[in-house]
C-alpha positions as CSV (number, residue, x, y, z in Angstrom):
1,X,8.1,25.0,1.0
2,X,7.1,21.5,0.1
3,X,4.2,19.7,2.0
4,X,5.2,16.8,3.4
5,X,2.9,13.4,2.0
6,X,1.8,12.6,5.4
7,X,2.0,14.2,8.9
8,X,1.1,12.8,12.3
9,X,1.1,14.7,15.2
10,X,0.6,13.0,18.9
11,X,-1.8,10.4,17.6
12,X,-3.9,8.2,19.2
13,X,-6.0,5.2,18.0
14,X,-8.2,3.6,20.7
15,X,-10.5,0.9,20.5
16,X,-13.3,-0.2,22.6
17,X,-13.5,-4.1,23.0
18,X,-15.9,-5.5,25.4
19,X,-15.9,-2.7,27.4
20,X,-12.3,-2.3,27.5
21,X,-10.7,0.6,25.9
22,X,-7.1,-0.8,23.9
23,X,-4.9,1.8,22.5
24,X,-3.5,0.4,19.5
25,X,-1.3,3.6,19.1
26,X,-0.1,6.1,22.0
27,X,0.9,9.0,20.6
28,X,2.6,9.1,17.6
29,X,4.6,11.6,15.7
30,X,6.0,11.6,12.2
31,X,6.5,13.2,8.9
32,X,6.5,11.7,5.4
33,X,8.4,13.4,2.7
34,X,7.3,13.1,-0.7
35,X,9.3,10.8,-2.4
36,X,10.8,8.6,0.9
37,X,10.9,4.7,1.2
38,X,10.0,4.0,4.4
39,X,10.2,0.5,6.1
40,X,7.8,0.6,9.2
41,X,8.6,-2.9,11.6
42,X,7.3,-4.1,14.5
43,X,5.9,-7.5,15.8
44,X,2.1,-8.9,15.3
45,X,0.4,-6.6,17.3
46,X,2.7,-3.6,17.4
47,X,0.6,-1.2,16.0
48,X,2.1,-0.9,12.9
49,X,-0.7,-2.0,10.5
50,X,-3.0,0.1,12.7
51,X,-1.2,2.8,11.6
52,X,-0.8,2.4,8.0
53,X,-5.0,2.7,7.9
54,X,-4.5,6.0,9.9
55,X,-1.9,7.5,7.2
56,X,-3.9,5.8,4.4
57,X,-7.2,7.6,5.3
58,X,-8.7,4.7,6.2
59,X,-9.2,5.0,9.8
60,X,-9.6,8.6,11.8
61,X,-7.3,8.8,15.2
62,X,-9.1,8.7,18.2
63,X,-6.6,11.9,19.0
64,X,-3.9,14.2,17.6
65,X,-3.5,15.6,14.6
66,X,-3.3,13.8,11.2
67,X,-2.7,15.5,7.7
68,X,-2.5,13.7,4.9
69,X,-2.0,15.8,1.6
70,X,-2.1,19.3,3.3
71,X,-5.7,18.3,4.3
72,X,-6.6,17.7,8.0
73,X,-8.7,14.1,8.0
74,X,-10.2,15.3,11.2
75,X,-11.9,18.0,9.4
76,X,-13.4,16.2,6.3
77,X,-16.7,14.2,5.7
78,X,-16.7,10.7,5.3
79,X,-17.1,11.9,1.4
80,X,-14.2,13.8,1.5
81,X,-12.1,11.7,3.1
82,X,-12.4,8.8,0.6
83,X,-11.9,11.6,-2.4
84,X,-8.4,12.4,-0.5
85,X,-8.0,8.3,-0.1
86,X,-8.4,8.2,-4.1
87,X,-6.5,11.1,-5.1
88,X,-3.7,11.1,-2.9
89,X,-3.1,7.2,-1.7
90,X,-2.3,3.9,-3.3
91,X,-2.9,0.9,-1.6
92,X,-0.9,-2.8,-1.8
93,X,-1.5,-5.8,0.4
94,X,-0.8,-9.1,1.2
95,X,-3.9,-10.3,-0.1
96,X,-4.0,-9.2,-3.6
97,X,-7.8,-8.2,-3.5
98,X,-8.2,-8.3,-7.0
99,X,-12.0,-8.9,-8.2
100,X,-11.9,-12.7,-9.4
101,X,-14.5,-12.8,-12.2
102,X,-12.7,-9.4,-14.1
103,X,-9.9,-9.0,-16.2
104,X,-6.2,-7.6,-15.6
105,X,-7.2,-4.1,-17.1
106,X,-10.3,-4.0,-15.3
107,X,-9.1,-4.5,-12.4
108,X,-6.8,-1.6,-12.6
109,X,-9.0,0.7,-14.3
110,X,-11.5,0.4,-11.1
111,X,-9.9,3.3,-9.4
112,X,-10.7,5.6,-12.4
113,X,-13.7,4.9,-12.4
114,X,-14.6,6.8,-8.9
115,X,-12.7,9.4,-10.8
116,X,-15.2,9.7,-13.0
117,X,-12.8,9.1,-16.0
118,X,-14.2,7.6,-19.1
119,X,-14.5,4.1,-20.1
120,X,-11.9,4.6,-23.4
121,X,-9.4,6.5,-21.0
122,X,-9.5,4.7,-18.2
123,X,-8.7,1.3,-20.0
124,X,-6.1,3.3,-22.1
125,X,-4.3,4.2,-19.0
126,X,-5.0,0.9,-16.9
127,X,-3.1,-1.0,-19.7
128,X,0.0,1.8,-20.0
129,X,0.0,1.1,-16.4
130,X,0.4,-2.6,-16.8
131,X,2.9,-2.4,-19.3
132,X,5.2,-0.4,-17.0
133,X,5.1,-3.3,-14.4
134,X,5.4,-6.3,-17.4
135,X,2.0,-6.9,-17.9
136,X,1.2,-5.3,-20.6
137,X,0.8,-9.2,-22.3
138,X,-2.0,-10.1,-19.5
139,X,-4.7,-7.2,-19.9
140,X,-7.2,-9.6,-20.6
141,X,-6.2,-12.4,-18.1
142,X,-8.5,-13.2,-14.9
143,X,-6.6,-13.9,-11.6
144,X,-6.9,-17.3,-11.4
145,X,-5.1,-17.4,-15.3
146,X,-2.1,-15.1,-13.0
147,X,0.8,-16.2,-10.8
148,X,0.7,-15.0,-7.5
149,X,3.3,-12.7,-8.6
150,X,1.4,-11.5,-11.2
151,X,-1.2,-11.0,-9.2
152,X,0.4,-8.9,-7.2
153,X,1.9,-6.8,-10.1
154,X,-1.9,-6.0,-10.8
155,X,-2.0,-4.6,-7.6
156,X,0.9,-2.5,-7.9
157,X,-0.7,-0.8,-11.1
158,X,-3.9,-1.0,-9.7
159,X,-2.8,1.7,-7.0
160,X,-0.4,3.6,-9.1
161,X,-3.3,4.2,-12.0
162,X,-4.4,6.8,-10.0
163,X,-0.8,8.8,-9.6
164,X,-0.9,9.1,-6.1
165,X,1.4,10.8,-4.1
166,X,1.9,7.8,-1.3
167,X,2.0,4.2,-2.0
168,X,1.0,2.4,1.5
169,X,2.0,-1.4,0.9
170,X,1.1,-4.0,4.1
171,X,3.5,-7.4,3.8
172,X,3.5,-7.0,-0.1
173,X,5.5,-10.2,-0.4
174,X,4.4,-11.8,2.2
175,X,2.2,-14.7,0.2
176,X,5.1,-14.5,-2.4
177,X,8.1,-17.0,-2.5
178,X,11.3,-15.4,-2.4
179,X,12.3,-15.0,-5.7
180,X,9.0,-13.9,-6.8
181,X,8.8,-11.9,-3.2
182,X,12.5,-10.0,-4.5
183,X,11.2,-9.1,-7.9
184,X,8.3,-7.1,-6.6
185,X,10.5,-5.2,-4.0
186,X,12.4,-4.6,-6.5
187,X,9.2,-3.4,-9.4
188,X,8.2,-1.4,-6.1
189,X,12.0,0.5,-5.6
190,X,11.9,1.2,-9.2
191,X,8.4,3.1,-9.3
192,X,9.6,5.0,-6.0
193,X,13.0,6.1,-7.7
194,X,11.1,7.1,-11.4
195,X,7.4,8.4,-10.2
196,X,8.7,10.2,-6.9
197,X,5.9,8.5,-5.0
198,X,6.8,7.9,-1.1
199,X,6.9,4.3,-0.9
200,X,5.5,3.1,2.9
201,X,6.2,-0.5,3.4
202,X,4.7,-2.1,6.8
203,X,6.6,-5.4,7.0
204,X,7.8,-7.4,10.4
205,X,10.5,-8.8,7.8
206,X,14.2,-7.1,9.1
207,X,15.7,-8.1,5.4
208,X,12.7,-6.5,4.0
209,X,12.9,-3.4,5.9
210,X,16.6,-3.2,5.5
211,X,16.1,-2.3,2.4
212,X,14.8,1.2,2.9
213,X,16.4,4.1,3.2
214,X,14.5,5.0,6.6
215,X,13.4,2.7,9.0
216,X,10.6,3.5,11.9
217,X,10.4,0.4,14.8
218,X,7.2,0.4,16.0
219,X,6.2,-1.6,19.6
220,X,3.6,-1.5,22.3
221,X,1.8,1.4,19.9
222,X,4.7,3.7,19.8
223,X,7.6,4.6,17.5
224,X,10.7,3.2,19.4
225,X,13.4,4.2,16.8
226,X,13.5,6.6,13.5
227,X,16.6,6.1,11.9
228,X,18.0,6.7,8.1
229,X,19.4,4.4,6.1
230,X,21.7,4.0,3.0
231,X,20.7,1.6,0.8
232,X,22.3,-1.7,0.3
233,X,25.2,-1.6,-2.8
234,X,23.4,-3.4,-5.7
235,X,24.7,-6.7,-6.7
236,X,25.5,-5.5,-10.5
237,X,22.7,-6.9,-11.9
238,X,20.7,-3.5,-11.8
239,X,17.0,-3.6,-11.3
240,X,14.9,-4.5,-14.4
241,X,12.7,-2.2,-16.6
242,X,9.8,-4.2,-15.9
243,X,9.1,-7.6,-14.4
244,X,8.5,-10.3,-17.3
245,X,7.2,-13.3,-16.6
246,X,9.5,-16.5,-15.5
247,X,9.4,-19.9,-14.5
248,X,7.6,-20.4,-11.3
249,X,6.5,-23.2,-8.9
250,X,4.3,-21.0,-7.1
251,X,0.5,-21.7,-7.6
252,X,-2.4,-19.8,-9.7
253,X,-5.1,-18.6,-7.3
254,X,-8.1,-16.5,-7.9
255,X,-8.1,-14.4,-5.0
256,X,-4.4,-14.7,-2.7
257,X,-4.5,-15.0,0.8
258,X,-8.2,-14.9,1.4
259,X,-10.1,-11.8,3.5
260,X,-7.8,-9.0,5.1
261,X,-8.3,-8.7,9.0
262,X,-9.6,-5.6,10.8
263,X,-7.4,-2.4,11.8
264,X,-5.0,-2.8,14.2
265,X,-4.0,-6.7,12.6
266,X,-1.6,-7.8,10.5
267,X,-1.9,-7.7,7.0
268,X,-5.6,-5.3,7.3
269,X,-7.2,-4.1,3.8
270,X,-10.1,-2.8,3.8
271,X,-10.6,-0.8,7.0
272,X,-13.4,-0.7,9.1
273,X,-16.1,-0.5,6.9
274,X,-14.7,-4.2,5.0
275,X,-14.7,-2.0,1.8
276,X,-11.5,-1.3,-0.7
277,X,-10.3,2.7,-0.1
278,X,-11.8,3.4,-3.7
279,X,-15.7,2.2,-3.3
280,X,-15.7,4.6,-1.2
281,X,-15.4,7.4,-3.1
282,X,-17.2,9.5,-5.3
């Protein structure tokens, strides 16, 4: 019997503010297959991003059960729950949270390195890994030489390096324009179809979330609808092998959006202790 990616039973997330306890999520229930594309929508304030730090590892419930990767998060260390975060989960946001004064390759190889993989191999398979999302041309770029759709490709490979079995992206588009936006949906679909990693995409966009095959509507902190999908007929242009470079008026930036916000926002990175899921480990 296969083990589901992700399982979460009855959970709970509650947060004490000012004396206050809020329950960002009130009792949710659901399983992740390996291999799925998953939309999860909801409004600012739903719950939804809340939730993708609880099935990233990022964040522990406050109840329930939770199982990511056969493993139980409520029984692991803080140790071993940032070893399952880097062997199991890949992480894409909004804000591409690429380190500024490092190259393309570097910036993807960071993973690896909390995997304790050598120098040689981990640059060998950080720039196989950018070739496979058209970047293989950019290895030695900074961010601020990269588009913000570039930047965002570097993301991409900078979470799949690692071969995880879940790919958790948070608005992945949403500091993209829309052509550049549709391309990286698109880089993302392909990886999901090829690698058999369950794509997770946490979006408030309804175009964006139509495109999955399952969609999950998340409000008030619980799961108001579960439904599948079939995906929308292709326009005939098919989806391309990688993304090369085009034309674009969007600018160059060194760092995207600026910081992530906290669990529970929209758009959250870096969990509650404001680091990236792999400094933790190792």
């Amino acid at each position: 019997m296969t083990v589901p990616a992700v399982e979460a039973v009855d959970v709970w997330r509650t947060y004490e503010l000012d004396g206050v306890s809020v329950s960002a999520l009130r009792g949710v229930s659901l399983t992740i297959d390996q291999g799925e594309y998953v939309a999860v929508i909801g409004p600012s304030g739903s719950g939804k991003s809340t939730l993708m730090h609880l099935l990233g590892g990022l964040d522990r419930p406050s109840g329930g059960r939770l199982v990511i990767g056969g493993r139980d998060v409520t029984t692991l260390t803080a140790p071993e729950l940032a070893t399952l975060r880097n062997e199991t989960i890949g992480f894409v946001f909004q804000a591409f949270h690429l380190l500024a004064r490092t190259s393309a390759v570097d910036n993807v190889a960071l993973p690896l390195v909390y995997r304790g993989v050598g120098a040689r191999q981990r640059r060998e398979r950080a720039a196989a890994m950018l070739g496979r999302v058209g970047l293989g041309h950019r290895l030695h770029h900074r961010p601020n030489q990269l588009s913000g759709g570039e930047q965002q490709r570097v993301a991409i490979a900078r979470a799949l390096v690692t071969e995880p079995a879940v790919l958790l992206a948070d608005e992945p588009t949403g500091n993209l324009d829309s052509a550049t936006g549709e391309a990286v949906l698109e880089l993302l679909e392909r990886l999901n179809a090829e690698s058999g990693v369950a794509l997770v995409m946490v979006t408030h966009d309804q175009e964006v979330a139509a495109r999955a095959h399952r969609r999950i509507a998340v409000r008030d902190g619980l799961i108001r609808s579960d439904s599948l999908h079939d995906r929308p007929a292709s326009d005939g242009s098919g989806v391309p092998a990688t993304l090369d470079p085009a034309p674009s008026a969007e600018p160059r930036s060194a760092s995207g959006s600026g910081p992530g916000h906290p669990p529970g926002g929209s758009g959250g990175a870096t969990g509650a202790t404001g680091r990236l899921p792999w400094e933790d480990a190792g």
